[in-house]
ZAGU-894945 format. One record per residue (C-alpha): x, y, z. Coordinates in nm, 3 decimals, padded with zeros to 5 digits. Example, Ala and Ser with C-alpha at 12.3 -4.5 7.8 and 13.67 -1.06 7.14 Angstrom:
REM ZAGU-894945
<px = 01.230 | py = -00.450 | pz = 00.780> .
<px = 01.367 | py = -00.106 | pz = 00.714> .
REM end
This chain:
REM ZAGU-894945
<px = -05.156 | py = -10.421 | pz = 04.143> .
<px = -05.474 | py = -10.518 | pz = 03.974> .
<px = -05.833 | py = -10.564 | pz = 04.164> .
<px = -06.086 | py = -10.809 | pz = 04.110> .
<px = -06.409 | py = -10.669 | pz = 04.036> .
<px = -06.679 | py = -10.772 | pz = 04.232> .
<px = -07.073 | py = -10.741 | pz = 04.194> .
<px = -07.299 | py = -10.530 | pz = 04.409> .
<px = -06.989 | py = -10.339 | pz = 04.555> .
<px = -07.008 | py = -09.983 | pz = 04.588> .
<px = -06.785 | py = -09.823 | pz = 04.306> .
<px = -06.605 | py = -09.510 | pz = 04.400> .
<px = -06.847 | py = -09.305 | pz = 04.242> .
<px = -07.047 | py = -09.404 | pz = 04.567> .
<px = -06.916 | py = -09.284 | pz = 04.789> .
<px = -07.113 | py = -08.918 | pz = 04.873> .
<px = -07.448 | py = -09.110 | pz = 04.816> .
<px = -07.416 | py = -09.358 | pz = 05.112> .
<px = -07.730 | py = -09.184 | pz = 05.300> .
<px = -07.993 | py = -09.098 | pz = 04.997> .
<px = -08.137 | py = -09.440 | pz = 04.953> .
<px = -08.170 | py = -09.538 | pz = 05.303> .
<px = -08.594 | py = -09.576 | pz = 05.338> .
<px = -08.739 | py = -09.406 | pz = 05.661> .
<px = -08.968 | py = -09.640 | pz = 05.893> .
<px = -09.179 | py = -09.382 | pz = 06.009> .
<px = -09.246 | py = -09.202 | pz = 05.611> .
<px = -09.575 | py = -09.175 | pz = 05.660> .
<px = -09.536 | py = -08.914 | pz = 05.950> .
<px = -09.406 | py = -08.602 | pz = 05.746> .
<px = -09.067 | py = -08.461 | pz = 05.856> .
<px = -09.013 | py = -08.104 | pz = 06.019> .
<px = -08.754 | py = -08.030 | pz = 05.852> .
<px = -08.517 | py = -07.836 | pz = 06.057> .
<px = -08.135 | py = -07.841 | pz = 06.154> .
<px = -07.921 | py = -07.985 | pz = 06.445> .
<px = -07.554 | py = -07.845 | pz = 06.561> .
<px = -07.681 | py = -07.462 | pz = 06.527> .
<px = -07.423 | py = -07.409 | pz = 06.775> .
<px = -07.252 | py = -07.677 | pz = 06.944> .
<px = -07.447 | py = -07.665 | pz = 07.260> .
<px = -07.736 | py = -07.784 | pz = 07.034> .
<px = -07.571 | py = -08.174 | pz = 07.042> .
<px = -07.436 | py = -08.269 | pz = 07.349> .
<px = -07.358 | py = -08.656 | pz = 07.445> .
<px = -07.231 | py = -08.816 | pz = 07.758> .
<px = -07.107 | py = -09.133 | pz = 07.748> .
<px = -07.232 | py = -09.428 | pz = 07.993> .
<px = -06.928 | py = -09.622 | pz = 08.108> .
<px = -06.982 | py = -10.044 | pz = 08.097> .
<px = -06.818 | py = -10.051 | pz = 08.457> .
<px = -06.712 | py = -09.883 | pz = 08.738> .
<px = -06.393 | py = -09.754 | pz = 08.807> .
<px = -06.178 | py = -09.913 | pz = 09.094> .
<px = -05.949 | py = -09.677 | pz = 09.187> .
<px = -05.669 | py = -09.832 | pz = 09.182> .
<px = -05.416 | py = -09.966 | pz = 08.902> .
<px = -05.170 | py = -09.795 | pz = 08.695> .
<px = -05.405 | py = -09.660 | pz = 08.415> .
<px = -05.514 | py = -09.335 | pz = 08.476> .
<px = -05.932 | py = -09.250 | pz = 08.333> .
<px = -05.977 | py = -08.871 | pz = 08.254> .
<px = -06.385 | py = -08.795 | pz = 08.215> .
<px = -06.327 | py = -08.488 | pz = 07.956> .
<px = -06.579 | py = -08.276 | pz = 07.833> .
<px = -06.506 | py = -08.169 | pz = 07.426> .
<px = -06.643 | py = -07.837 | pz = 07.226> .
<px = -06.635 | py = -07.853 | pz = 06.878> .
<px = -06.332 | py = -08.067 | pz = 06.835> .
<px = -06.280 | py = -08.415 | pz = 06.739> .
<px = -06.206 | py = -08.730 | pz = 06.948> .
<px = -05.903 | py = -08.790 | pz = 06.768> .
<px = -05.806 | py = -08.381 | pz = 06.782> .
<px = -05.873 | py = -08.350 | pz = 07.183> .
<px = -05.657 | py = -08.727 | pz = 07.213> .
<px = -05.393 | py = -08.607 | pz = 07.036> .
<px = -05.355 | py = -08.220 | pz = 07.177> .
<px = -05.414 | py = -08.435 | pz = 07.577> .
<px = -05.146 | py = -08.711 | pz = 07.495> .
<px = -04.880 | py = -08.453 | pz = 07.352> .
<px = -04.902 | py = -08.227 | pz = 07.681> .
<px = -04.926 | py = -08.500 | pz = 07.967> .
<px = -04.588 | py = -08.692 | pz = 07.771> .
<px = -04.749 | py = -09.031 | pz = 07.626> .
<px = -04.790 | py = -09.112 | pz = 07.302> .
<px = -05.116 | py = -09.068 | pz = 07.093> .
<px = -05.162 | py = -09.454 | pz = 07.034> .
<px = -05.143 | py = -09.530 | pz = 07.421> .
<px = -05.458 | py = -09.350 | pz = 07.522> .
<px = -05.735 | py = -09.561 | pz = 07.541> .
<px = -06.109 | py = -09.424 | pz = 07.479> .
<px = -06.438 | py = -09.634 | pz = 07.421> .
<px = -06.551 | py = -09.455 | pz = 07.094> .
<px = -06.533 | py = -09.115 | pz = 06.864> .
<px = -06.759 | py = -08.825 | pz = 06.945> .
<px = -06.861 | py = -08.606 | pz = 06.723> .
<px = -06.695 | py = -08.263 | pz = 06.645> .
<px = -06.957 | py = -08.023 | pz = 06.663> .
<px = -07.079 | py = -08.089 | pz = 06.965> .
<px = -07.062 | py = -08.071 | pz = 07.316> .
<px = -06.943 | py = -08.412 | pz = 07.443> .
<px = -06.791 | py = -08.587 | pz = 07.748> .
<px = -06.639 | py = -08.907 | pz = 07.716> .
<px = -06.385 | py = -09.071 | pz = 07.918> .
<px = -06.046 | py = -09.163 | pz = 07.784> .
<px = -05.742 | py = -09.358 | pz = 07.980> .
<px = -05.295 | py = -09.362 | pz = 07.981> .
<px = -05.094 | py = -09.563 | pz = 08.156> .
<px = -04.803 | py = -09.461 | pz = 08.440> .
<px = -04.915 | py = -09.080 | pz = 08.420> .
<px = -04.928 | py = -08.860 | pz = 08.721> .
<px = -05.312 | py = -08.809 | pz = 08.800> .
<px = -05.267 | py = -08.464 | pz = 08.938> .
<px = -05.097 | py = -08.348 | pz = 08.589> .
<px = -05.387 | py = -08.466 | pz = 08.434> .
<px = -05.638 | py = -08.311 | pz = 08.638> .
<px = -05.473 | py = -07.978 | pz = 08.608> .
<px = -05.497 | py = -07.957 | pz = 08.194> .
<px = -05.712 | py = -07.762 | pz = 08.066> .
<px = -05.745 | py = -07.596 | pz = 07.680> .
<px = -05.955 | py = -07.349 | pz = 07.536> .
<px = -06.193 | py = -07.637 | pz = 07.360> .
<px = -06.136 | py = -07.951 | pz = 07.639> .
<px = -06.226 | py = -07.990 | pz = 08.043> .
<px = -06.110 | py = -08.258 | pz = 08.252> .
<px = -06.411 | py = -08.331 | pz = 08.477> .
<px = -06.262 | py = -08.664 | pz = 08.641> .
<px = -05.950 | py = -08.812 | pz = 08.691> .
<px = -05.940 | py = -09.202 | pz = 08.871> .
<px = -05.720 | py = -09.494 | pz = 08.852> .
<px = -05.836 | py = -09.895 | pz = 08.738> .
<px = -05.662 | py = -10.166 | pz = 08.666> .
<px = -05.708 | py = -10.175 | pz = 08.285> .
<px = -05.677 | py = -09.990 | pz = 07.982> .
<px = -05.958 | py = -09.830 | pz = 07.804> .
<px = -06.081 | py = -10.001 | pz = 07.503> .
<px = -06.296 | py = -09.923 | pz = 07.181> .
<px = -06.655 | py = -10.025 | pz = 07.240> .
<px = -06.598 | py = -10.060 | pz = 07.665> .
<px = -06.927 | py = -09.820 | pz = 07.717> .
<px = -07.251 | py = -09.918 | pz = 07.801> .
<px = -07.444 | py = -09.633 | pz = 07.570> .
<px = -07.455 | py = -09.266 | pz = 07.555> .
<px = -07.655 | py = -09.003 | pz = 07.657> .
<px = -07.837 | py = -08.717 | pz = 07.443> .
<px = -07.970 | py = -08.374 | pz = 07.455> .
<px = -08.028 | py = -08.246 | pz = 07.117> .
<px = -08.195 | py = -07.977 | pz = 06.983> .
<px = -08.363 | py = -07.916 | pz = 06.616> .
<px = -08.399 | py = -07.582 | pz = 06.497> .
<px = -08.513 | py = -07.383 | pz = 06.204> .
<px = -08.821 | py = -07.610 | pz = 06.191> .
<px = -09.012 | py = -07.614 | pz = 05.857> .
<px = -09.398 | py = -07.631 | pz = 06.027> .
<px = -09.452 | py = -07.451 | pz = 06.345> .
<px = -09.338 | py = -07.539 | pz = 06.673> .
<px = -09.680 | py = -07.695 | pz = 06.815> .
<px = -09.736 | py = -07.915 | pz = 06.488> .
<px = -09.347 | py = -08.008 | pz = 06.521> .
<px = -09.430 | py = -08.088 | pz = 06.832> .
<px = -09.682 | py = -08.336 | pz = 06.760> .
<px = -09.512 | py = -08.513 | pz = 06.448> .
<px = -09.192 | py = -08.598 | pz = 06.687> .
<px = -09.415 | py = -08.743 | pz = 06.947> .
<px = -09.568 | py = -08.959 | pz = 06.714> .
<px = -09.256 | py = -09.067 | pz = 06.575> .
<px = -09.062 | py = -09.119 | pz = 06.862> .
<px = -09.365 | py = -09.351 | pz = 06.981> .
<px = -09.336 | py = -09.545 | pz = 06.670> .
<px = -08.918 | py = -09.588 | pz = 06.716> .
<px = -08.990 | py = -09.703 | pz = 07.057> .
<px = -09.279 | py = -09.948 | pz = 07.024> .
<px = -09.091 | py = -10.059 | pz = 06.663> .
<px = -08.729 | py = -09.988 | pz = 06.680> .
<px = -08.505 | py = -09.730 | pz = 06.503> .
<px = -08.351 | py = -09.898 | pz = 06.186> .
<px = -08.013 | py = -09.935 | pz = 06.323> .
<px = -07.814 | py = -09.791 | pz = 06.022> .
<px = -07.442 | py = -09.690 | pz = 06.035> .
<px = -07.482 | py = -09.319 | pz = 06.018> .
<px = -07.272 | py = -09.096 | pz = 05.728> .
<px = -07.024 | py = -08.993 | pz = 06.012> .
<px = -06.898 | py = -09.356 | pz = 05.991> .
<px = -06.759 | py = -09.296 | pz = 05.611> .
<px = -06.562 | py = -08.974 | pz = 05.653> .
<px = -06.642 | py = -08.614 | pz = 05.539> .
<px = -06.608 | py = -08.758 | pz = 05.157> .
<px = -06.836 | py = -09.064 | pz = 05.270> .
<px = -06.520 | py = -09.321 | pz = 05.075> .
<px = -06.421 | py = -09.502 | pz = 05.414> .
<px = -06.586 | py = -09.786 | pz = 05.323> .
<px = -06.368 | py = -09.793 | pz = 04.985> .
<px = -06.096 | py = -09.710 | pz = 05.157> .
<px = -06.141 | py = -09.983 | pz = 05.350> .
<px = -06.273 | py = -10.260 | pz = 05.063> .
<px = -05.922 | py = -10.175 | pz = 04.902> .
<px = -05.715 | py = -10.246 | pz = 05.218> .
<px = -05.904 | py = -10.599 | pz = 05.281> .
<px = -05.836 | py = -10.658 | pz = 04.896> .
<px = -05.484 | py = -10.535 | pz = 04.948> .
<px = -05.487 | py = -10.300 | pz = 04.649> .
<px = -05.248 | py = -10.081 | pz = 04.813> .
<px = -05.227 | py = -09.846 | pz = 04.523> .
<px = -05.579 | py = -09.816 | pz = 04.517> .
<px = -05.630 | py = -09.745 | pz = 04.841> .
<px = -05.368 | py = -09.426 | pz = 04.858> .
<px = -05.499 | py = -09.293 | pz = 04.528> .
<px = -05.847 | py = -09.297 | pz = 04.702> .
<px = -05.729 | py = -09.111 | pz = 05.026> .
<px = -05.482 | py = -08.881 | pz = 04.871> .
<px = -05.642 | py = -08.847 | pz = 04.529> .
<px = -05.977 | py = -08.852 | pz = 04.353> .
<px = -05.953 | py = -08.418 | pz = 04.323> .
<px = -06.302 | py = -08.446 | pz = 04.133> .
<px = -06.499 | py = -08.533 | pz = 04.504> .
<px = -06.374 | py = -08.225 | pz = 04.656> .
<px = -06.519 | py = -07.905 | pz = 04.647> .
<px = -06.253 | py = -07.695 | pz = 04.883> .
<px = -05.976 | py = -07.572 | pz = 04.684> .
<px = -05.725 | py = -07.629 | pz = 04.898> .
<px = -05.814 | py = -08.050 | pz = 04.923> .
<px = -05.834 | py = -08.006 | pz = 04.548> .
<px = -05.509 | py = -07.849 | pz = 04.481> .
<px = -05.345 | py = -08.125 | pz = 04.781> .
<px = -05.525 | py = -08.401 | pz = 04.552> .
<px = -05.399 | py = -08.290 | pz = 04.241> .
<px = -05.020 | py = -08.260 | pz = 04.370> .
<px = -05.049 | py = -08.642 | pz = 04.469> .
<px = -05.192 | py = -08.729 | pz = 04.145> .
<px = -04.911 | py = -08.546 | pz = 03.973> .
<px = -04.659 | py = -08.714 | pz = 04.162> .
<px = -04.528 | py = -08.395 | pz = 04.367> .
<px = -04.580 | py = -08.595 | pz = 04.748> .
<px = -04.396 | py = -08.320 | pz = 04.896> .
<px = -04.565 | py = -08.012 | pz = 04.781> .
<px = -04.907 | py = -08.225 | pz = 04.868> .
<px = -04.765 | py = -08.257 | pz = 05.188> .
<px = -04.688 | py = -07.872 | pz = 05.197> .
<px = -05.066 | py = -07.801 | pz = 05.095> .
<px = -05.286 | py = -08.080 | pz = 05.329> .
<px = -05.362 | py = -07.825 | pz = 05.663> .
<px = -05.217 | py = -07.911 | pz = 05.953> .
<px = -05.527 | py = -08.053 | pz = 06.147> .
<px = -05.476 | py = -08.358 | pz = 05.860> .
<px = -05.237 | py = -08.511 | pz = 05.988> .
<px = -05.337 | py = -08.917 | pz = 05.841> .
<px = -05.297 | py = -08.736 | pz = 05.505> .
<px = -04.973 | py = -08.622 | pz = 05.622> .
<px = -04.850 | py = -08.888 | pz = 05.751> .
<px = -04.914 | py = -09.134 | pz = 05.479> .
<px = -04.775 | py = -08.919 | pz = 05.212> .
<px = -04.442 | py = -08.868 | pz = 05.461> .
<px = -04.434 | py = -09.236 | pz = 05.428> .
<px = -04.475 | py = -09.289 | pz = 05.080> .
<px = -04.221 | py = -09.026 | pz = 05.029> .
<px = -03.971 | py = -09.269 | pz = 05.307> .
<px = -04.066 | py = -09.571 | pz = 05.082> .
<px = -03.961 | py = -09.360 | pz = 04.742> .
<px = -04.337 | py = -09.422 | pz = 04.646> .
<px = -04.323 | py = -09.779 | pz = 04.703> .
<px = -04.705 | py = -09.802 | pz = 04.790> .
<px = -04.746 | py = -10.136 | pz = 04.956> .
<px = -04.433 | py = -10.063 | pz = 05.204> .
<px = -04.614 | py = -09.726 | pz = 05.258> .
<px = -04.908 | py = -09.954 | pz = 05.309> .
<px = -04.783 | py = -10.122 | pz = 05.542> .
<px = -04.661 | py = -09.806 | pz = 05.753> .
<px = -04.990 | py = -09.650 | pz = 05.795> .
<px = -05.173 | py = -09.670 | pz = 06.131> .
<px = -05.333 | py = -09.970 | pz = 06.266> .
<px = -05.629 | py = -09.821 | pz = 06.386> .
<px = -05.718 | py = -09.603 | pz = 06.141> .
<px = -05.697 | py = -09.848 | pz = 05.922> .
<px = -05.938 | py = -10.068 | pz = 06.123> .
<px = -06.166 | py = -09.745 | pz = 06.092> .
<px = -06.167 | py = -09.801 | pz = 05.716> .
<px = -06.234 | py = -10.199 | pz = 05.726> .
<px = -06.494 | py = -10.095 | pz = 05.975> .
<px = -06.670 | py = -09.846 | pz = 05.726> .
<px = -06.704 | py = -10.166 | pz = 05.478> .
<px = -06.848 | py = -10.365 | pz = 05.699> .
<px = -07.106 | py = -10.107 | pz = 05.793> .
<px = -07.196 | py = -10.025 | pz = 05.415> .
<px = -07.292 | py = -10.383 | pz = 05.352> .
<px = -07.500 | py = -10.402 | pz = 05.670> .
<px = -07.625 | py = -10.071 | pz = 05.572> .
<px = -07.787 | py = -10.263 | pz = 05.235> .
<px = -07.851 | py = -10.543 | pz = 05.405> .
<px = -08.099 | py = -10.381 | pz = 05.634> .
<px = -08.239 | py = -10.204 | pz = 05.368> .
<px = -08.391 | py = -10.519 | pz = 05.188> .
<px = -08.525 | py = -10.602 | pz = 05.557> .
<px = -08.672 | py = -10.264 | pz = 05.583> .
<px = -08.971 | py = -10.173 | pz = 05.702> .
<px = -09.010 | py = -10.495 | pz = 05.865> .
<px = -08.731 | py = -10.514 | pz = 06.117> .
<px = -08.967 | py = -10.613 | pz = 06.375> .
<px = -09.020 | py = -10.972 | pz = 06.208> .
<px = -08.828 | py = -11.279 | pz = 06.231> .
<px = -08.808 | py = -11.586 | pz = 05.949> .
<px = -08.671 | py = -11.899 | pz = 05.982> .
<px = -08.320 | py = -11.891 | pz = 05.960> .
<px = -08.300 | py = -11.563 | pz = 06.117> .
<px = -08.018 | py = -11.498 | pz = 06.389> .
<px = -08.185 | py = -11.328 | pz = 06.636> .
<px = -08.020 | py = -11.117 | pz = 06.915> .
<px = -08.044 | py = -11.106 | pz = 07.278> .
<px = -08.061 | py = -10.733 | pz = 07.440> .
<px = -08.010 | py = -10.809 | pz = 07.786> .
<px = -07.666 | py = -10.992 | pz = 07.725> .
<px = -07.573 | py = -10.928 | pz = 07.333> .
<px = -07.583 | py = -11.305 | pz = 07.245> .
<px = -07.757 | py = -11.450 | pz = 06.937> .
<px = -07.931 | py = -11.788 | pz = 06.841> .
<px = -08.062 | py = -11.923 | pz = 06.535> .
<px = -08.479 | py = -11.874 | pz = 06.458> .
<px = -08.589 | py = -12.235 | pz = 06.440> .
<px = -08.960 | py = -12.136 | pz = 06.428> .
<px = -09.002 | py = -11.801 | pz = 06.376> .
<px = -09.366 | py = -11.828 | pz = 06.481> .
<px = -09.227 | py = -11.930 | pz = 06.831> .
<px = -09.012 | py = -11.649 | pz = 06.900> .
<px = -09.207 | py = -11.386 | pz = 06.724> .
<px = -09.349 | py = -11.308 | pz = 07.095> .
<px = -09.037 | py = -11.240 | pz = 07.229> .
<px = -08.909 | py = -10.978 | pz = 06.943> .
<px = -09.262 | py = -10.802 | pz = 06.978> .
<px = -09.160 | py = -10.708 | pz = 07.314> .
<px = -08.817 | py = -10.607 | pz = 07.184> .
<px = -08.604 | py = -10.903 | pz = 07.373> .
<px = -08.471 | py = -10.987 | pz = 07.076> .
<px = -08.462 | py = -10.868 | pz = 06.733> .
<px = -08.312 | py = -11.004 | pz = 06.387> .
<px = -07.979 | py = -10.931 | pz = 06.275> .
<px = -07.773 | py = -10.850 | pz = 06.011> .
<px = -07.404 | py = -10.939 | pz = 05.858> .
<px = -07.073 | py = -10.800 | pz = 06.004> .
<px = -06.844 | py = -10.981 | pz = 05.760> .
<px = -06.600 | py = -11.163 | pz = 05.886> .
<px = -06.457 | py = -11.548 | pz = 06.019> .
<px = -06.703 | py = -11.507 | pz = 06.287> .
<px = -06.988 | py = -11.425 | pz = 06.117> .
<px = -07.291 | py = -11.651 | pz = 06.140> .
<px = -07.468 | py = -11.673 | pz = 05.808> .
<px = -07.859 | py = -11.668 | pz = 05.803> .
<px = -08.035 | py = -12.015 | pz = 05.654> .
<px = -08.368 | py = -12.051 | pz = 05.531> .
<px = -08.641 | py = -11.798 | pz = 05.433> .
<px = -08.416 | py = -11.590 | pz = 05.615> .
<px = -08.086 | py = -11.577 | pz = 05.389> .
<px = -08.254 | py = -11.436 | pz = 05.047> .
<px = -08.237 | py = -11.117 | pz = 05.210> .
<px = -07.853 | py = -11.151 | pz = 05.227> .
<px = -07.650 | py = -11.400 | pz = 05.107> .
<px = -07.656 | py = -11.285 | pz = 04.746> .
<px = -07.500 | py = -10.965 | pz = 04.866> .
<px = -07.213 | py = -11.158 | pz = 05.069> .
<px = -07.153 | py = -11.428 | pz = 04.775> .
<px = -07.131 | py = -11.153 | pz = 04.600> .
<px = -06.801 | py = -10.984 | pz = 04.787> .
<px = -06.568 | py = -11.327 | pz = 04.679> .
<px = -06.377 | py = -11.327 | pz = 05.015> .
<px = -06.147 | py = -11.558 | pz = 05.040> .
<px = -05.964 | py = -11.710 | pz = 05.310> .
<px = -05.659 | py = -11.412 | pz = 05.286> .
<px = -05.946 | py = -11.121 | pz = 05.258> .
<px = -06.028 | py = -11.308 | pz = 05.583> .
<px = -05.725 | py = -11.300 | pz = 05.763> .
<px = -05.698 | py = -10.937 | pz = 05.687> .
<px = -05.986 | py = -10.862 | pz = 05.811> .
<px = -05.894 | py = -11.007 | pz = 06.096> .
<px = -05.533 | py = -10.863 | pz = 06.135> .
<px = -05.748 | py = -10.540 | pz = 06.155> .
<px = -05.987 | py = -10.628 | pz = 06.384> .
<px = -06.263 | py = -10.714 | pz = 06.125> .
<px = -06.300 | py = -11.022 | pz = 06.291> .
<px = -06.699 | py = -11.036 | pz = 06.208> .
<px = -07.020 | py = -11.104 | pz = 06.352> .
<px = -07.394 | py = -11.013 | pz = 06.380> .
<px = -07.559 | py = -10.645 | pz = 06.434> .
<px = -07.912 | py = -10.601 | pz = 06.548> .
<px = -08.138 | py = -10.468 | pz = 06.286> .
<px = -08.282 | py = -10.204 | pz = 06.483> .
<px = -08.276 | py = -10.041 | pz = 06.827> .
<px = -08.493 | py = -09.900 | pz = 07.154> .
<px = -08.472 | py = -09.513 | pz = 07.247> .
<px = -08.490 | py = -09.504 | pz = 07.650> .
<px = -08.557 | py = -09.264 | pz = 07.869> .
<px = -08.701 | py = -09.094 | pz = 07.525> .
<px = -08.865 | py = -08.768 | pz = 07.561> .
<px = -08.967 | py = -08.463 | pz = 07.305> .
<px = -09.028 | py = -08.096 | pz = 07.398> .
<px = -09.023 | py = -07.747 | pz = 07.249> .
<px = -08.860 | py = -07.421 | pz = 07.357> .
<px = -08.741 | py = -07.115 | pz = 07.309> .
<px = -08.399 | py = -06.926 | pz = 07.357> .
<px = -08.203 | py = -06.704 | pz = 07.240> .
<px = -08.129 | py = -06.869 | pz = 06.885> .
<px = -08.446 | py = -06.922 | pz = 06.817> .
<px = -08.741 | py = -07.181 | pz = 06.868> .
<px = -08.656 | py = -07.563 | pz = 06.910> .
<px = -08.734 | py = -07.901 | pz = 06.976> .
<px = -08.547 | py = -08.050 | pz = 07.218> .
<px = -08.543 | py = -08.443 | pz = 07.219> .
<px = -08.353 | py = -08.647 | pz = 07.532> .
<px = -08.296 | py = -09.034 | pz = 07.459> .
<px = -08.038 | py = -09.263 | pz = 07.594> .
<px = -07.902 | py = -09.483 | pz = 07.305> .
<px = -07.691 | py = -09.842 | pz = 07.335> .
<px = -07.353 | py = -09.830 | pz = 07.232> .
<px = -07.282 | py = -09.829 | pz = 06.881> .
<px = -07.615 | py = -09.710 | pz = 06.790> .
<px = -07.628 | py = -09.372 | pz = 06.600> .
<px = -07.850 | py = -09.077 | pz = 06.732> .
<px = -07.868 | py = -08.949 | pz = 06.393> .
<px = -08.034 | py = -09.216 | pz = 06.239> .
<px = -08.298 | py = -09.182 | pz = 06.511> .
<px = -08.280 | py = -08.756 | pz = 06.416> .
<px = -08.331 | py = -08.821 | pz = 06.020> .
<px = -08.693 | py = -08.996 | pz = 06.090> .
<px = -08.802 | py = -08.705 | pz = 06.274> .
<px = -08.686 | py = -08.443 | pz = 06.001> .
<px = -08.702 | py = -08.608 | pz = 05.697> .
REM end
């Protein structure tokens, strides 16, 4: 099936570059250096639920506490021993892997005693109450951080000082509020993955997430990658590990479908694949905010400006007028989640980007499949306010560190507040 080229979209090449040309807002504070996830206890993150529990209904919420294992990983080994299937647990958002992390997660008609009594070598069940609905991506208020940065590049005391004056900076300005690298995979291709879905290039897209040997370095994802590329789907399947299992899976359906790659296509998990679309998205805003940068504290005319006490946006009529309001961080400008509900900007505003949109030739079927995958669109604040922030140094028995606490809203990325501290 052939694909339409289209202007200022990332070409596969890309895809491990997704970070390197994102500008700092704070560059004229120098970094220290340093590294996070030492050990897992270095990153831990709770998450803030949006509501309170009620105690009663048929859904069943499990608070679990994660080490070093992924959301999907801890979902999957919790679903196969309480008897539901991995789809029917509900959680708010991924966590990352090397970390310490607590998150709640929900299933439906399960006993709440066999749940409370699990426990694994990496996963803890901290909390086990009923409510009347199912658990949903993006139902969480924010999370909550403890990190710590080691291996510093200055010493501790002028480490010490540089963070402070950054995190002042992130508060009083914002943090550019970039999707961070985790959202485009370990290869950093999501995004293509998911460009190729939306444009229903169906070959395309398996060729990206089974093929493409040359952005590997492991041997073992290299020899996988090679076996699809030759044709062999079963000895790729032989070769993936186990703990791949969306690699599996797609190339036991393309093996089902005979390699008939748009029924495969149309086989391969719903959410995941809403994962991908979401990764596109994300890279656009990603270059969107970029041309805004370092002035995501400004409003033009034009502008759709967003509302942080109740996530609802309105048009800048007189940017002058509302300036105020955004200098006090109660609102902020925006930028594009493509979709059919996305508001486009106007005025002195839209030069910063509607070339990059026109640019994407979406029509009304790229629409609709965003859609179908729950791309349905909208607008993302430019940047976002640490609270509760606060930086200190210690010692223990790893080593010197930095410790930083912050409380972040939901779908903002503690990372991208991390890489303008260390540079």
């Amino acid at each position: 099936m052939s694909k339409r080229k289209h202007i200022s979209t990332p070409s596969d090449s890309d895809s491990g570059a997704i970070e390197a040309g994102l500008p700092y807002l704070t560059q004229d504070i120098p970094g220290v250096g340093g590294a996070i996830k030492t050990v897992p206890e270095d990153f831990f993150v709770e998450e803030i639920p949006q509501y309170p529990l009620s105690g009663e209904g048929t859904h069943v919420f499990a608070l679990i506490e994660k080490r070093n294992m992924t959301t999907t990983d801890a979902i999957s080994e919790i679903a196969r021993r309480v008897g539901v299937r991995r789809i029917d647990v509900g959680y708010a958002g991924r966590k990352d892997a090397r970390a310490v992390t607590r998150q709640w997660i929900s299933m439906e008609h399960v006993d709440p005693e066999k749940v409370e009594a699990y426990r694994s070598r990496a996963i803890r069940v901290l909390d086990v109450r009923r409510h009347e609905n199912k658990l949903k991506i993006g139902h969480l208020a924010g999370n909550r951080f403890k990190l710590r940065v080691r291996n510093l590049n200055v010493s501790t005391d002028e480490a010490l000082a540089r963070a402070q004056d950054v995190m002042e900076t992130l508060v009083r300005v914002g943090v550019p509020n970039y999707f961070g690298p985790q959202r485009f995979g370990y290869r950093q291709d999501t995004h293509i993955l998911g460009l190729k879905a939306v444009k229903r290039d169906y070959k395309g897209f398996f060729d990206m997430l089974l093929g493409r040997p040359e952005l590997d370095t492991e041997e073992v994802f290299i020899k996988a990658r090679t076996l699809y590329e030759q044709g062999d789907y079963k000895a790729a399947y032989e070769t993936w590990l186990p703990n791949f299992r969306d690699h599996r899976y797609a190339l036991k359906d393309l093996m089902r479908e005979e390699g008939d790659f748009e029924q495969a296509f149309l086989r391969f998990d719903r959410q995941l694949m809403g994962l991908f679309v979401a990764a596109w998205q994300s890279e656009l805003f990603n270059r969107v905010l970029v041309r805004r940068m370092p002035h995501i504290d400004r409003l033009f005319n034009g502008d759709m400006a967003y509302k942080h006490d109740n996530g609802a946006c309105f048009r800048v009529e007189d940017a002058a007028v509302e300036q105020p309001r955004c200098d006090r961080f109660e609102i902020s400008p925006t930028g594009p989640l493509t979709g059919s509900r996305m508001a486009e900007l106007t005025d002195a505003a839209a030069v910063y980007e509607q070339p990059l949109i026109e640019a994407l030739q979406l029509n009304i079927e790229d629409l609709q499949w965003l859609k179908h995958y729950g791309g349905r669109g909208g607008r993302r604040p430019l940047r976002f306010q640490p609270k509760g922030a606060d930086v200190t140094s210690g010692s223990d028995e790893h080593g010197d560190y930095l410790q930083l606490r912050f409380e972040l809203p939901s779908g903002c990325y503690a990372t991208t507040l991390l890489r303008e501290l260390t540079k």
